[in-house]
C-alpha positions in Angstrom: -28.8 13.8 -20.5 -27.0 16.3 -22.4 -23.9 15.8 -20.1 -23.0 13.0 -21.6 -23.3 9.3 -21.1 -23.4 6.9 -17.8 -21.1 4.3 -18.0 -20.6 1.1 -15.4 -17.8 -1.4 -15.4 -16.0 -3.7 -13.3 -18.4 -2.3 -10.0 -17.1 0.8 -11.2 -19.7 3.8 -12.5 -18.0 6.6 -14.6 -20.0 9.9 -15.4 -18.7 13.0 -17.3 -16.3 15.6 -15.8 -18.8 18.4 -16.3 -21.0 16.8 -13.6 -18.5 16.5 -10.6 -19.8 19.7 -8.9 -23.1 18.4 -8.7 -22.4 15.1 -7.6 -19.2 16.1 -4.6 -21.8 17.7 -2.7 -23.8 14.9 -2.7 -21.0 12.3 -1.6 -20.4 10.9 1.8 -16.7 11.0 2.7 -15.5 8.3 4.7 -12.5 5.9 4.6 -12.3 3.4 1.8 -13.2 0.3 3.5 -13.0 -3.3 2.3 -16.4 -4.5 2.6 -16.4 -7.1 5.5 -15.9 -10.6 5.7 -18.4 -12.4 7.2 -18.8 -13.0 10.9 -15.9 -15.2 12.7 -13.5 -15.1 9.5 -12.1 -12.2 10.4 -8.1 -12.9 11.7 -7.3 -9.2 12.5 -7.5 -6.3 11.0 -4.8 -4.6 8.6 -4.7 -0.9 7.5 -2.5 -1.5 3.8 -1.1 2.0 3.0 -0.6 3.0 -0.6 2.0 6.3 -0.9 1.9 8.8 -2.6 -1.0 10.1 -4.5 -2.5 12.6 -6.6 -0.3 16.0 -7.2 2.8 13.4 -5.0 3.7 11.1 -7.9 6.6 10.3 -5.7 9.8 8.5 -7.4 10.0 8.2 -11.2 11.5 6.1 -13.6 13.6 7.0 -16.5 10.9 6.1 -18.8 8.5 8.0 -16.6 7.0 5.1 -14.3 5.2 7.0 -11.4 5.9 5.6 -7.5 2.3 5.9 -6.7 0.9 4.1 -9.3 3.2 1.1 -8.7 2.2 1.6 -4.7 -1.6 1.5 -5.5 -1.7 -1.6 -7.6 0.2 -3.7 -5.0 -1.2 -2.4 -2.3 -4.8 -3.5 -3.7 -3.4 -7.0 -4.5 -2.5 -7.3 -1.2 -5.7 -6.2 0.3 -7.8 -8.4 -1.8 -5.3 -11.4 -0.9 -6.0 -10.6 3.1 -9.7 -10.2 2.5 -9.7 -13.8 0.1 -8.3 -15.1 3.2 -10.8 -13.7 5.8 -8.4 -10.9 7.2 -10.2 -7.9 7.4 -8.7 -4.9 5.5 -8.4 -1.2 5.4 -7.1 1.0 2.9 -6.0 4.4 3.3 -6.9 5.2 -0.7 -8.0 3.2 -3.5 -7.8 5.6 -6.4 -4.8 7.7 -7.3 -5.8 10.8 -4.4 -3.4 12.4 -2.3 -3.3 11.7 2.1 -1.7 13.5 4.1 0.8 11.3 6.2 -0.7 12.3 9.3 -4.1 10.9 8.4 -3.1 8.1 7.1 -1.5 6.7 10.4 -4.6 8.5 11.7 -6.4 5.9 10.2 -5.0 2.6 11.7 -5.1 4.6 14.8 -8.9 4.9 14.6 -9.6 1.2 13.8 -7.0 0.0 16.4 -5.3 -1.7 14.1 -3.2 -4.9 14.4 -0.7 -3.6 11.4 -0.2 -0.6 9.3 2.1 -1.4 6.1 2.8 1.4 3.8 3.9 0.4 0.4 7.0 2.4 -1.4 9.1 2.5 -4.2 12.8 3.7 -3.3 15.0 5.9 -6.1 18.7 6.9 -5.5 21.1 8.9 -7.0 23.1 5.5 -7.7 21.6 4.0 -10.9 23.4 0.5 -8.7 21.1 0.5 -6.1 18.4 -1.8 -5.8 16.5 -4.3 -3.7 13.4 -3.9 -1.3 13.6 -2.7 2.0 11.4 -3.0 5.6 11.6 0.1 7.6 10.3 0.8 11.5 10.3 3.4 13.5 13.6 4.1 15.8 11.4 3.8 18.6 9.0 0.6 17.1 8.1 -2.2 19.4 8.6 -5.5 19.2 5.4 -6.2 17.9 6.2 -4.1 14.6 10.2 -5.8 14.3 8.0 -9.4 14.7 5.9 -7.6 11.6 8.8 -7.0 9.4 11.0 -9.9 9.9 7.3 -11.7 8.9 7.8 -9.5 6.0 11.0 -10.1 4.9 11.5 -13.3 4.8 8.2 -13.9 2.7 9.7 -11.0 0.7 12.8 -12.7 0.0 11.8 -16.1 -1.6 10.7 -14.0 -4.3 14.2 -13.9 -5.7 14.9 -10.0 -5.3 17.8 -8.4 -3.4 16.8 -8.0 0.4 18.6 -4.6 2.2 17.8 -5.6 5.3 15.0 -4.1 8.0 16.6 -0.3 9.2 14.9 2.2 10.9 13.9 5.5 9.7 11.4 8.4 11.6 9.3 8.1 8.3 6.0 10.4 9.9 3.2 7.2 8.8 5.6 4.9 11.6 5.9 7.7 14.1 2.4 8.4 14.2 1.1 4.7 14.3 0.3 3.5 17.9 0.1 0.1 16.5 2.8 -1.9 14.8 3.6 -0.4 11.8 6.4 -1.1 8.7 6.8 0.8 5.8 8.1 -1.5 2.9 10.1 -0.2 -0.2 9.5 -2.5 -3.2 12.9 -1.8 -4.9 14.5 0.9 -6.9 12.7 2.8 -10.2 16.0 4.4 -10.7 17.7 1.2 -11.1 16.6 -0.7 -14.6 16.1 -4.1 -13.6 14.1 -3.1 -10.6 12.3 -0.7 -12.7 11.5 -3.9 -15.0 10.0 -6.3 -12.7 7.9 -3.8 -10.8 6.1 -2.4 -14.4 5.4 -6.5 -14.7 2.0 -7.1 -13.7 3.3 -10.8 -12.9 6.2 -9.7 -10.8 4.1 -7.3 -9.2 1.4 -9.8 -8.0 4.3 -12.1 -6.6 5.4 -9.4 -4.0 1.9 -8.5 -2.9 1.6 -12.4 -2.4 4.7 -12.1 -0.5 3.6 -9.5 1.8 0.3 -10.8 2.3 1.7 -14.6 3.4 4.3 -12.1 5.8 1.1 -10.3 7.3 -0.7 -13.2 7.5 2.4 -15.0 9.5 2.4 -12.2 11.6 -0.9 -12.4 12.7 -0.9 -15.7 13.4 
């Protein structure tokens, strides 16, 4: 119509701006779920936490690299690695939206989940600082420490500085019920850090890593 054209691809449908309105009132909201594997695959259930979002870039590069953009695209490799390998999957957003914190623990809470893992990027002051780091809650159970030693030792073999597990009163741990780690990829504000996560390569090589240290957890 005079709106403009329909377009679809990749599974993906995009219309014009100008018809939003019309179409949000129509829309179901619900969580984005992975579709389901099929019956007795399934070898838990994972909620994979993307932060940041929408109007909360989070940390930024330099050159202007945004934290949540680097958050979403690992955080979908690793839930299409869990679901390739008949873990079922959850996650909190898959489009560049803001969640509040709250809901997104909310969510593994609801779905009883076996793991919540919330994917970050870390920035400091110090231009010196870099690595990735696992963080639970002060008050996490053994359950979510078994999660991020998984974690970090998958996380390791992929050749970049490990800080260690620490604990933090981040508000997506506190809230979980479930074990739940939040993981911070490395540093934007550090430039080789910055490097390897804006390669898609390098990028796909920690989302395999997490998903073989999920996948060792649940076993």
């Amino acid at each position: 119509g005079p709106s403009g054209a329909v377009k679809k691809a990749d599974g993906i449908v995009q219309v014009p701006a100008a018809l939003e309105d019309q179409i949000r009132a129509h829309l179901l909201t619900a969580e984005p779920v992975k579709p389901p594997v099929k019956p007795g695959k399934t070898k838990g259930l994972v909620v994979i936490d993307a932060g940041h979002g929408g109007h909360d870039p989070g940390a930024i590069s330099p050159a202007g690299i945004q934290e949540k953009d680097i958050n979403l695209r690992v955080a979908a490799k690793v839930a299409r690695l869990l679901d390739q390998r008949g873990i079922g999957v959850v996650m909190t957003r898959w489009k560049d939206e803001y969640i509040e914190k709250e809901e997104r623990a909310a969510i593994a809470n609801r779905r009883n989940a076996d793991l919540f893992v919330s994917i970050h990027a870390d920035s400091a002051e110090s231009r010196s600082a870099q690595g990735f780091t696992i963080y639970v809650a002060p008050s996490a159970s053994a359950g979510a420490y078994r999660a991020a030693q998984a974690i970090d030792q998958a996380m390791e073999r992929t050749g970049t500085k490990n800080r260690g597990i620490r604990e933090n009163d981040y508000r997506v741990l506190v809230k979980s019920k479930g074990p739940a780690v939040l993981i911070e990829l490395g540093y934007l504000s550090n430039a080789q850090d910055v490097a390897r996560l804006a390669n898609d390569g390098f990028r796909d090589r920690l989302a395999e890593a997490i998903a073989d240290g999920i996948q060792a957890f649940l076993k």
